[in-house]
C-alpha positions in Angstrom: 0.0 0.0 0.0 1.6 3.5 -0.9 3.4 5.4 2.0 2.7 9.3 2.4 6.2 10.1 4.6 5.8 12.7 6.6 9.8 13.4 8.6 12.4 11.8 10.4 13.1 12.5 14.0 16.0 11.8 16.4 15.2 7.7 17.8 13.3 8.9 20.8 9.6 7.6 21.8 7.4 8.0 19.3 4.8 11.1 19.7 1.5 9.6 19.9 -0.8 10.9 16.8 -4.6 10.4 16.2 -4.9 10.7 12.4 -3.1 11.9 9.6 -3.9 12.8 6.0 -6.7 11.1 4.6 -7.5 10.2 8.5 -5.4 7.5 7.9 -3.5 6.2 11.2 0.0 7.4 11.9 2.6 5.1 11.8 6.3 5.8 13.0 9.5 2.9 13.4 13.4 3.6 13.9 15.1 3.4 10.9 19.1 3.4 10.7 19.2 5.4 13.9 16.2 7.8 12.9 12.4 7.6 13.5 10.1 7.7 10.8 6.5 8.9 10.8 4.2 7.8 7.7 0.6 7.4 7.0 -0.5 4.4 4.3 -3.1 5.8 2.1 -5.6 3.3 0.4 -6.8 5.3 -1.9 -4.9 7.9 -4.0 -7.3 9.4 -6.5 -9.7 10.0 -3.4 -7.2 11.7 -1.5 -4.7 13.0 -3.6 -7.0 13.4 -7.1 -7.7 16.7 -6.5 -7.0 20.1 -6.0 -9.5 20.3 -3.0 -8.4 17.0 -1.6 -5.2 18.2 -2.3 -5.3 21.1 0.0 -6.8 19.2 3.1 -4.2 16.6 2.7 -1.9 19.3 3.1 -3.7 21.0 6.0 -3.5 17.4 7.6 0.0 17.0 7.1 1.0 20.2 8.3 -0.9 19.2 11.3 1.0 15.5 12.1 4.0 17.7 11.9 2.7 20.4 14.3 1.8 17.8 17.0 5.3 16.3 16.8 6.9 19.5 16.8 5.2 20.5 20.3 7.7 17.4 21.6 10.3 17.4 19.4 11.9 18.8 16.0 10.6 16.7 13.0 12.2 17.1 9.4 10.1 16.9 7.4 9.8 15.3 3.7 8.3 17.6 1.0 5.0 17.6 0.7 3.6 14.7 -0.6 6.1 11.8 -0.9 5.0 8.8 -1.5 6.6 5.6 -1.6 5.7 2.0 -2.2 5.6 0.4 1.2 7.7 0.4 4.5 10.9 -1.4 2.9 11.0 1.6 0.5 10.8 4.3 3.1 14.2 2.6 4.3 15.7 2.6 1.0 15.1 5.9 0.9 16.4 6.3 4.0 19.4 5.0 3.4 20.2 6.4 -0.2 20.3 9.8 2.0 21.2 9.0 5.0 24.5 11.2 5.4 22.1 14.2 4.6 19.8 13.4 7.2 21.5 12.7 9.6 23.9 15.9 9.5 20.2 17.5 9.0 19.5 16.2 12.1 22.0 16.6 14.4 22.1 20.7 13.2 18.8 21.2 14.3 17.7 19.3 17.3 15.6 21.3 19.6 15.4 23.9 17.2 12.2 25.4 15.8 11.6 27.7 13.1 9.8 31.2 12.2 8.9 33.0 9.5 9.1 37.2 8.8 7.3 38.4 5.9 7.6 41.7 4.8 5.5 43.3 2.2 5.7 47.5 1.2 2.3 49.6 1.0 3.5 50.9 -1.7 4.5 47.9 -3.8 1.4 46.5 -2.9 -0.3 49.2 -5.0 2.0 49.2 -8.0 1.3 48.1 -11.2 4.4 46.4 -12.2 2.8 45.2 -15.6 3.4 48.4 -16.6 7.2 49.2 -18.7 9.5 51.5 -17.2 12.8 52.7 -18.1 15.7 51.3 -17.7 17.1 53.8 -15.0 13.8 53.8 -13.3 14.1 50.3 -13.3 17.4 50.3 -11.5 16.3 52.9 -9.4 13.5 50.9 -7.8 15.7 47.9 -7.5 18.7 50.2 -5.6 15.7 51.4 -3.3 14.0 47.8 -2.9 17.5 46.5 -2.3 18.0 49.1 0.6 15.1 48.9 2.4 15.1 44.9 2.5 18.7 45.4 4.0 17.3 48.0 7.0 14.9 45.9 7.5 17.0 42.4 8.1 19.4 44.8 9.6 16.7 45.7 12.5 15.4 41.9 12.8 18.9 40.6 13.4 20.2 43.4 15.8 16.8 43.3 18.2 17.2 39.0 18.4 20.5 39.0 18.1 20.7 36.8 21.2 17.9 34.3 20.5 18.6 33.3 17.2 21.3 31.2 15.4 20.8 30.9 12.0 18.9 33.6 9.0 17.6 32.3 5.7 16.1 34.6 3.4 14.0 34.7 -0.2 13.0 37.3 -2.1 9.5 37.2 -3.6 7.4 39.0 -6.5 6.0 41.6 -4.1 7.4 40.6 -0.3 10.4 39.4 1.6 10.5 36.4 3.2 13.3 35.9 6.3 13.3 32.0 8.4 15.0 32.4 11.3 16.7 29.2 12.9 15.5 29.6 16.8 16.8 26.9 20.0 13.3 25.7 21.1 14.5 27.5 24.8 15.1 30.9 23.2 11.2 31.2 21.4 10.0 33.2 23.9 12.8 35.7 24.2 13.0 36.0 20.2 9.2 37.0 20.1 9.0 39.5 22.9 12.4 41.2 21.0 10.4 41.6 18.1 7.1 42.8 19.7 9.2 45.5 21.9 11.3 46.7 18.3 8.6 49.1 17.4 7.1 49.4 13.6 9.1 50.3 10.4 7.5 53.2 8.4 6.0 51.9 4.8 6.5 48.3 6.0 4.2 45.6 7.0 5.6 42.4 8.9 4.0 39.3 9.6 5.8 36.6 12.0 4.0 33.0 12.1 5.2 29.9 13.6 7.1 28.4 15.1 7.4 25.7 12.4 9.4 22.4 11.8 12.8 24.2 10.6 12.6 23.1 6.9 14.5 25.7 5.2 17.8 25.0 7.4 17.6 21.2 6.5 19.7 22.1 3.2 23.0 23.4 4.6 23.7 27.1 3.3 25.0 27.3 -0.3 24.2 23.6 -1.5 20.5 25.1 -2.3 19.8 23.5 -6.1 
C-alpha cells in the first residue's frame, strides 16, 4: 500500500498521533538510527485526485507535523512523498542517509519562524506596466535598501535568540526564516514585539514551524 512520509526525528519515543492525511493512522519505526513517521493511504485518487483534496491533505500533514513538533523537531519530507511500502521508506532512508543525519544533528531542539515583509506601496504598483531602464534600476537600488534596513533591524533586536537567518526574495514581499533553540522562542518573540514598527513596512511573523528551510546546509540550495 503507498506510504505518504511525513519526517524523520532523532530515535526517541514515538509522539502519539490520532490521524493523519486522509485520516489515515500514523505510523512511525526507527530506521538506521532515525524515527520515521508515515501514513498508508488506500486510496490515492480519493485523496490526492484533487486540487480540494489536495489542499486538506496538506492541511492534515502540516498538522502531524505540528503535534510532533510540540515534543520534538521533525524534518520533514516535501510535501507529498509517496513511496511504495515500509521497505522503500528505508531505502530511501538510506540512499540519503549522510544528509539526514547531519540534518539532524544541526537542528535538534530547534524550531523555526517566519518574517514576511510586504511595502504599501509595492502593494499598490502596477508592475505590468514598462518603465525605463534607470527607473528600473532605481526601484531595484531602493528595494534592495530597504530589505537590508529591514533584516538589519530583525537581526540586531534578536541578536541573542537566534542562530541561524535564511532569506528569499518574492514578486511583491520578503520572506526571512530564522533558525530559533526551542529554549530561546519566547525571548525572540518578545524582542520583536518590543522593536517598534518600520514606516512603509508591513511584517507578519508566524510559527514556530518544523525548521525546513535549514535542512539544506547554506549554499548547496539546487
Amino acid at each position: 500500500m503507498p506510504s505518504l512520509v511525513y519526517c524523520i526525528t532523532q530515535p526517541a519515543p514515538a509522539v502519539d498521533i490520532a490521524a493523519g492525511v486522509c485520516d489515515a493512522s500514523v505510523h512511525s519505526r526507527e530506521m538506521l538510527g532515525l524515527r520515521v513517521y508515515w501514513s498508508e493511504i488506500a486510496d490515492l485518487q480519493a485523496c490526492l485526485g484533487d486540487a480540494e483534496s489536495l489542499k486538506k491533505a496538506a492541511l492534515q500533514c502540516h498538522q502531524v507535523l505540528r503535534t510532533i513538533l510540540l515534543t520534538t523537531t521533525p524534518i520533514p519530507f516535501r510535501f507529498p512523498t509517496l513511496l511504495e511500502n515500509e521497505d522503500a521508506i528505508q531505502q530511501h532512508l538510506a540512499s540519503e542517509l549522510e544528509l539526514y543525519r547531519d540534518a539532524m544533528a544541526r537542528l535538534v531542539n530547534t524550531v523555526q519562524y517566519e518574517i514576511v515583509a510586504s511595502w504599501s506601496d509595492e502593494e499598490e504598483a502596477d508592475l505590468a506596466t514598462p518603465v525605463s531602464g534607470r527607473e528600473y534600476l532605481k526601484r531595484r537600488q531602493e528595494a534592495t535598501n530597504r530589505i537590508a534596513a529591514v533584516e538589519s533591524k530583525l537581526k540586531t533586536v534578536t541578536a541573542d535568540s537566534v542562530r541561524e537567518w535564511r532569506d528569499r526574495q518574492e514578486r511583491k514581499m520578503h520572506r526571512w526564516f530564522a533558525l530559533v533553540p526551542r529554549e530561546n522562542r519566547e525571548r525572540f518573540v518578545a524582542s520583536l514585539r518590543g522593536a517598534g514598527a518600520s514606516e512603509g513596512v508591513r511584517l507578519r511573523l508566524s510559527g514556530p514551524w518544523p525548521p525546513s528551510e535549514f535542512v539544506t546546509p547554506r549554499g548547496e540550495h539546487g
